[in-house]
C-alpha positions as a Python dict, from the first residue, in 0.01 Angstrom:
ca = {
    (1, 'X'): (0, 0, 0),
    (2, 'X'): (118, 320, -81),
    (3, 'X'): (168, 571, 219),
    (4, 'X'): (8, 905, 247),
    (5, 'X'): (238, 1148, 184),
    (6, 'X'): (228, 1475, 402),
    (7, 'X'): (30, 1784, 220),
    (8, 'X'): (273, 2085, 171),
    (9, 'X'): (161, 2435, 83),
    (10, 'X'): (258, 2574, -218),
    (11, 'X'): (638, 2768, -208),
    (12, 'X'): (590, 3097, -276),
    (13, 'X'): (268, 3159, -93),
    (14, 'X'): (308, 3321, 268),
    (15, 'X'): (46, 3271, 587),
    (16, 'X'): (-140, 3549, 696),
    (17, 'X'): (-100, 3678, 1076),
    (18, 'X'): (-450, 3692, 1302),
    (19, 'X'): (-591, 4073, 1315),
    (20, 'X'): (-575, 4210, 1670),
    (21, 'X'): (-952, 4210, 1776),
    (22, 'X'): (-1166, 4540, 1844),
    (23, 'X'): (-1137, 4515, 2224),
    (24, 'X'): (-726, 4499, 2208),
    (25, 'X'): (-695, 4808, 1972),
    (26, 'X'): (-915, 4960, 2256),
    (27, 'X'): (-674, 4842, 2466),
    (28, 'X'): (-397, 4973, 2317),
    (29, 'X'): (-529, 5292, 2266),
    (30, 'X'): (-572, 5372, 2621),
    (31, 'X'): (-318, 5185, 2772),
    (32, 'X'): (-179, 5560, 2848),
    (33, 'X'): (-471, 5668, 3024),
    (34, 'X'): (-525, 5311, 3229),
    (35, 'X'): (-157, 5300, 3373),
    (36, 'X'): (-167, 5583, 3636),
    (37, 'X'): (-494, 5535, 3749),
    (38, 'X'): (-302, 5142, 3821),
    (39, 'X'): (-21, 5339, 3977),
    (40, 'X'): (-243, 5513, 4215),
    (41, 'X'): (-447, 5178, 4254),
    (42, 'X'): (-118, 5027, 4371),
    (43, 'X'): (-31, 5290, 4642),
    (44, 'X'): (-324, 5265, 4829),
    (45, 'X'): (-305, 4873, 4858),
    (46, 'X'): (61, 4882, 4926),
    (47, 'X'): (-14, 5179, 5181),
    (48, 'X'): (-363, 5001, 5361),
    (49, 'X'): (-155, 4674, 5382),
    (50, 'X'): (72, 4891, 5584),
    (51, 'X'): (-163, 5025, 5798),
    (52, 'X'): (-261, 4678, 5879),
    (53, 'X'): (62, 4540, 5951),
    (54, 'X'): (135, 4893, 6191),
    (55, 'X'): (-169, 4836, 6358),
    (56, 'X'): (-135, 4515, 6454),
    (57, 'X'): (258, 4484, 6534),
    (58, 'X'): (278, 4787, 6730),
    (59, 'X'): (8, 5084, 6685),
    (60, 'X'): (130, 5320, 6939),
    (61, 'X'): (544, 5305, 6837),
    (62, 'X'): (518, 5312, 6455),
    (63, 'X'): (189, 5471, 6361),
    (64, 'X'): (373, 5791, 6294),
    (65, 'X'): (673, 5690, 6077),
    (66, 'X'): (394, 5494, 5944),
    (67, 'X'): (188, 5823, 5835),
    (68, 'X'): (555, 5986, 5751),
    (69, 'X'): (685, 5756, 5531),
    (70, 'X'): (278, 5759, 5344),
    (71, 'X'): (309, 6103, 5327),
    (72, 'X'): (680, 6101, 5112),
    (73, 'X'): (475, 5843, 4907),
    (74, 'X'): (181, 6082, 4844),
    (75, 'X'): (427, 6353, 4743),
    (76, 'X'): (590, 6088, 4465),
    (77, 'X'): (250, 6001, 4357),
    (78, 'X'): (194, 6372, 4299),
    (79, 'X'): (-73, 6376, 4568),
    (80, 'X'): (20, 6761, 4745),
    (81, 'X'): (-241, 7029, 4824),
    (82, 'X'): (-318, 7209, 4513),
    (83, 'X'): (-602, 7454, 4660),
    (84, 'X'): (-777, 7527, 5020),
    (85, 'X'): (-1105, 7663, 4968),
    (86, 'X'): (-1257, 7858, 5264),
    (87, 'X'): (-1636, 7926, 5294),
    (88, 'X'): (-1850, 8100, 5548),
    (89, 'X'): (-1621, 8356, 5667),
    (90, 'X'): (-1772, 8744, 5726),
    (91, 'X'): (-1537, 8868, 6024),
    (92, 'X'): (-1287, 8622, 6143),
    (93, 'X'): (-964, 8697, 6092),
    (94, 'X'): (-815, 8555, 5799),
    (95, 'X'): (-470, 8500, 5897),
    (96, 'X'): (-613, 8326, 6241),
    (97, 'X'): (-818, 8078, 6018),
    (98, 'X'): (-503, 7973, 5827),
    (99, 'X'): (-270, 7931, 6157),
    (100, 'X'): (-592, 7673, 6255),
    (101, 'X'): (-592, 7509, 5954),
    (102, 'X'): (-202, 7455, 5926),
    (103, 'X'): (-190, 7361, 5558),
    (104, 'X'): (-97, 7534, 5253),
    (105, 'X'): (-27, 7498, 4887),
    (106, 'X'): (238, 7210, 4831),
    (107, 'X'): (175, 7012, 5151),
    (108, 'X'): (147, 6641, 5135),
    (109, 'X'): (-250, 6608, 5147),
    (110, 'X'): (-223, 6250, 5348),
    (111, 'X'): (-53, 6435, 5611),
    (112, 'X'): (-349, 6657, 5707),
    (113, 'X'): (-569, 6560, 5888),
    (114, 'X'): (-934, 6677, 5877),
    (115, 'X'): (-1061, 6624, 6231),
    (116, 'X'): (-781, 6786, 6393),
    (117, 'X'): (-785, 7135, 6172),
    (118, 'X'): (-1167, 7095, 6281),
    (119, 'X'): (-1084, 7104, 6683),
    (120, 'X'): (-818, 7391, 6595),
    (121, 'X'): (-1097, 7591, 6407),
    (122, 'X'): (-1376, 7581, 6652),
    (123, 'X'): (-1098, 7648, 6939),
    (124, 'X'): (-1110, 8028, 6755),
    (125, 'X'): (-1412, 8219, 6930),
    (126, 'X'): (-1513, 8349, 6606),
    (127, 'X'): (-1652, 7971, 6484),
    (128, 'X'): (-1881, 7822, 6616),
    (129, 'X'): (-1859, 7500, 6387),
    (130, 'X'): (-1649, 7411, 6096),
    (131, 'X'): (-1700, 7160, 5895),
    (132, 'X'): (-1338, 7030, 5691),
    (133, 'X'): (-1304, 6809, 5389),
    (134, 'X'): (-1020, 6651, 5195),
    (135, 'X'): (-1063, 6566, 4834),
    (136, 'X'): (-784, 6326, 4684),
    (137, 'X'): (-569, 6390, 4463),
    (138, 'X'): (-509, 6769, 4592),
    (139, 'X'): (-801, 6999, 4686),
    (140, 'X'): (-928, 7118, 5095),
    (141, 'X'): (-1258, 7223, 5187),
    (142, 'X'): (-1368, 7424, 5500),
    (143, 'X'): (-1695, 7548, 5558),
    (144, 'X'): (-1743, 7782, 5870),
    (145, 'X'): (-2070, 7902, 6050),
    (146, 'X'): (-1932, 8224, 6261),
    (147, 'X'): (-2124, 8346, 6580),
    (148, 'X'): (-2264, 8674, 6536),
    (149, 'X'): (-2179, 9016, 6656),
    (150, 'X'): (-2481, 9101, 6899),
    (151, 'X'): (-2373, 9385, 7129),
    (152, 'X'): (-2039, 9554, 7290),
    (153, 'X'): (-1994, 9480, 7631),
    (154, 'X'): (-1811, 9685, 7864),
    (155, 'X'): (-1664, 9535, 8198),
    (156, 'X'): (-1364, 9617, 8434),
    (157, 'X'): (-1207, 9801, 8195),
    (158, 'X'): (-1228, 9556, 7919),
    (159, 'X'): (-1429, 9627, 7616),
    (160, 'X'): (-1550, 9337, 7389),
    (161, 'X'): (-1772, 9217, 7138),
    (162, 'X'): (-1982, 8953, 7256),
    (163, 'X'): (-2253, 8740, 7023),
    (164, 'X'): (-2653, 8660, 7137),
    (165, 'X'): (-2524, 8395, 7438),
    (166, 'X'): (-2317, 8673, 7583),
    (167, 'X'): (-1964, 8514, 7463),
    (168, 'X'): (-1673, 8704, 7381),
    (169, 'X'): (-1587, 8694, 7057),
    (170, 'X'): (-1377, 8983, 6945),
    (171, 'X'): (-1214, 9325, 7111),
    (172, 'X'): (-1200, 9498, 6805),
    (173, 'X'): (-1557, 9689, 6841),
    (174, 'X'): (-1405, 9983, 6588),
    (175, 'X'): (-1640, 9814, 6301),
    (176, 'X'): (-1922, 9725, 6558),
    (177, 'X'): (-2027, 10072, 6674),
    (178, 'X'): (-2410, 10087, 6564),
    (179, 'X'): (-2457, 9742, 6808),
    (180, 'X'): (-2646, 9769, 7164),
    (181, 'X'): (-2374, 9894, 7433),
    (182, 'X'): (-2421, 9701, 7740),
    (183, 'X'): (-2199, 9769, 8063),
    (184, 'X'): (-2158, 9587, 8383),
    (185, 'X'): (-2074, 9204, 8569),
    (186, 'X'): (-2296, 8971, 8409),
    (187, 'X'): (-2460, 9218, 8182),
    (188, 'X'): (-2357, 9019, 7855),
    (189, 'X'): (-2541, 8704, 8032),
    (190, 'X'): (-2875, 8904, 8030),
    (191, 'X'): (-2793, 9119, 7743),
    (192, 'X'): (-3021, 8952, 7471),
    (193, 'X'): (-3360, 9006, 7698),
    (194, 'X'): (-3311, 9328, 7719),
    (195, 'X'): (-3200, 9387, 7348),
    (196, 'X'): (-3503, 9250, 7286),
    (197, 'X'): (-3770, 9474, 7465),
    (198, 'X'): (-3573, 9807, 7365),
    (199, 'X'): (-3644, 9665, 7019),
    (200, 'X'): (-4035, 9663, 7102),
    (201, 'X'): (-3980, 10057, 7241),
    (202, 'X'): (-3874, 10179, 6893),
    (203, 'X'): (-3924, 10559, 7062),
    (204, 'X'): (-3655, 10433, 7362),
    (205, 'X'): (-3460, 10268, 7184),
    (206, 'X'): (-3367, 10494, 6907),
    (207, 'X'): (-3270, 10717, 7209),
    (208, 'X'): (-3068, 10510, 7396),
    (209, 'X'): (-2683, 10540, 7442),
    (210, 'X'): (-2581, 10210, 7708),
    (211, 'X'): (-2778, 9984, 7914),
    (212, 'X'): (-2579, 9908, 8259),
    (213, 'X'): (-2602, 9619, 8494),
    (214, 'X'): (-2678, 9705, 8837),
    (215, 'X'): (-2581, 9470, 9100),
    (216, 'X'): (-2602, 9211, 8839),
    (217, 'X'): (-3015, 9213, 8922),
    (218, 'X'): (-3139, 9481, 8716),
    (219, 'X'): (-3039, 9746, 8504),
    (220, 'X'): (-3065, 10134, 8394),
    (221, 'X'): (-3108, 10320, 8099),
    (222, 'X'): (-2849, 10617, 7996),
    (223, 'X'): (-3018, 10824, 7689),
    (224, 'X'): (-2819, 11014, 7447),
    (225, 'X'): (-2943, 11342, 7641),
    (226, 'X'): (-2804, 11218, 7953),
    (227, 'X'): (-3140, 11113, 8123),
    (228, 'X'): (-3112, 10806, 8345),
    (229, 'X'): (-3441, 10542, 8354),
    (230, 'X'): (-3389, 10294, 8647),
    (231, 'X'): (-3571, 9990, 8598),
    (232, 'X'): (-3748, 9753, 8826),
    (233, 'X'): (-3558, 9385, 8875),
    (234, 'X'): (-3712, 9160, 8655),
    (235, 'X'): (-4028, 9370, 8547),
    (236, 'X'): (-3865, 9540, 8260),
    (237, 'X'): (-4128, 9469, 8035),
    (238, 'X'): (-4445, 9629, 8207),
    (239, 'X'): (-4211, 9927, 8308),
    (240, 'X'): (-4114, 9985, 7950),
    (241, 'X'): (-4489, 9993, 7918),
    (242, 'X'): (-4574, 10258, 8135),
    (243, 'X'): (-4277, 10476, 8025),
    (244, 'X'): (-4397, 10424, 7653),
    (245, 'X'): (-4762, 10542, 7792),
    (246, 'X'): (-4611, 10844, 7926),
    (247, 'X'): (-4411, 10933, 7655),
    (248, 'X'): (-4717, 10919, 7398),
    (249, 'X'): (-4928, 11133, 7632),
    (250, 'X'): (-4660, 11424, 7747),
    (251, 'X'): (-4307, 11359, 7524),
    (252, 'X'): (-4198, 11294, 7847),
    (253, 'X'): (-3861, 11143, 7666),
    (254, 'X'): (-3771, 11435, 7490),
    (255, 'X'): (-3798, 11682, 7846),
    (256, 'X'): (-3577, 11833, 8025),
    (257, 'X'): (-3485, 11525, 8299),
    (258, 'X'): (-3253, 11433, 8477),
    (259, 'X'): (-3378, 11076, 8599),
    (260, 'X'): (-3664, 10872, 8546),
    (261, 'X'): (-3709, 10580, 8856),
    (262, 'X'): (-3988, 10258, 8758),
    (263, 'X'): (-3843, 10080, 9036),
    (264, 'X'): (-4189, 10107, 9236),
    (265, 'X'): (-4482, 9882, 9009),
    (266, 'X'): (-4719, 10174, 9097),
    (267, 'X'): (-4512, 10472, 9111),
    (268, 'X'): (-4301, 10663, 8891),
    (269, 'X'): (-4024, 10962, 9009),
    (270, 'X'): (-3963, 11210, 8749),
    (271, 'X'): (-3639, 11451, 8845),
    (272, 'X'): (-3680, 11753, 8633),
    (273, 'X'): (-3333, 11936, 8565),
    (274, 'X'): (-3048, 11929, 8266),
    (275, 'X'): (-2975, 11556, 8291),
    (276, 'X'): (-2605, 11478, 8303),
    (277, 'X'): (-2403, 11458, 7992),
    (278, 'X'): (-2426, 11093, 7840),
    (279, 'X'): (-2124, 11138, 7628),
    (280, 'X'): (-1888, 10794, 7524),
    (281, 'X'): (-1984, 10512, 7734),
    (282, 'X'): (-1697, 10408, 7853),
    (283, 'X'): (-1602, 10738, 7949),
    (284, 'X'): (-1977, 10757, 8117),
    (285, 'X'): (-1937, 10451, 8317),
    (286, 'X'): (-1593, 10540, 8476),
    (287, 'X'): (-1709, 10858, 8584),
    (288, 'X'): (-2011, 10766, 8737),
    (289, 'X'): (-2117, 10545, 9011),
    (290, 'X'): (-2361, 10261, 8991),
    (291, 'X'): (-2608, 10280, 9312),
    (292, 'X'): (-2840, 9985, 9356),
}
């Protein structure tokens, strides 16, 4: 029998190589864009597997080299503050917010921390909350809320700003003049009750120049003209009423008085005479004595 004798292809004639399919030209064609998005893929494992390994070797020795030596990484992988974006600021001082944050342009980004710029933020008595995010690869958020300016308050010599709860939140009053000037121990506690009912006495209030403390228990009223209204403790309100009364029916608020007592629920003491010279307040409440 005669073997079969192996088939050879034709000299001459060459095979022809497999086309690449669709989805490895796509491939190809990105390969570029794929590879640092791997890089940065790569970090983070190699970087949480360290955490890991820290964390359960020895957490309180080698937590910080740990975060040292992830911050030199972040800086080769490019990943540095690029931009700090502040919101919510009015009156705070600039320059105080950026000590609190401690982080500028060009700082590794894995190195700051969030929750502790936070604490340092709402340690500053403008803030009363911040609110601090970090967005990988390079970019800081920080949203304040600030407490506002509600009155000046003037005590033992010291002169401050203080917002609606009576806190101190600034000394420089030189862009605060138009608020409520209150004067006195304790009078920034109770300052935002009386705020209030001037507010309701458009007539008195328009006309006042400082409300003082007296005693800490109740307080009196210096007008621009110089007259003094002394108040009874803790019936403000139905005084104010009376002196409004008396004000509609004579213009008693625009006479010639010196003093004007309410102490007494069903009494009032009118002292007719030039009434002293109100003048600054400060200047008003060192020269004069408070009697209760």
């Amino acid at each position: 029998m005669a073997r079969n004798s192996p088939q050879r292809r034709p000299r001459g004639r060459e095979t022809t190589p497999d086309r690449p399919s669709g989805l490895r030209l796509w491939l190809r064609r990105r390969r570029a864009l794929v590879r640092p998005g791997l890089h940065l893929m790569l970090l983070f494992a190699v970087l949480g597997g360290a955490v890991m390994g820290v964390l359960a070797l020895d957490p309180a020795g080698r937590f910080q080299s740990l975060l040292a030596g992830a911050s030199g990484l972040g800086n080769n992988a490019g990943l540095v503050v690029r931009s700090v974006t502040l919101e919510g600021r009015q009156h705070a001082p600039l320059e105080e917010l950026r000590r609190a944050l401690g982080v500028q342009r060009g700082d590794a980004i894995l190195a700051f921390s969030p929750h502790a710029a936070r604490e340092r933020l709402e340690a500053n008595a403008w803030v009363a909350r911040a609110h601090v995010e970090r967005h990988l690869p390079g970019d800081i958020l920080v949203r304040i809320e600030e407490r506002q300016p509600y009155a000046i308050w003037q005590h033992g010599g010291v002169v401050e700003v203080i917002d609606r709860a009576g806190r101190p939140i600034s000394d420089r009053i030189e862009e605060f003049g138009l608020l409520p000037w209150v004067v006195g121990a304790g009078a920034n506690q109770h300052a935002e009750r009386m705020v209030e009912l001037l507010r309701g006495v458009p007539e008195l209030r328009d006309r006042t120049e400082v409300l003082v403390r007296v005693g800490n228990r109740r307080w009196n009223i210096k007008l621009r003209n110089g007259t003094e209204i002394r108040l009874p403790e803790g019936l403000e309100e139905a005084a104010l009423r009376r002196l409004r009364e008396q004000h509609a029916a004579m213009g008693l608020l625009d006479r010639p008085v010196a003093s004007i007592d309410l102490r007494l629920p069903d009494k009032m003491t009118v002292q007719v005479g030039a009434p002293a010279p109100a003048g600054d307040p400060a200047a008003t409440q060192r020269a004069r004595s408070v009697r209760g």
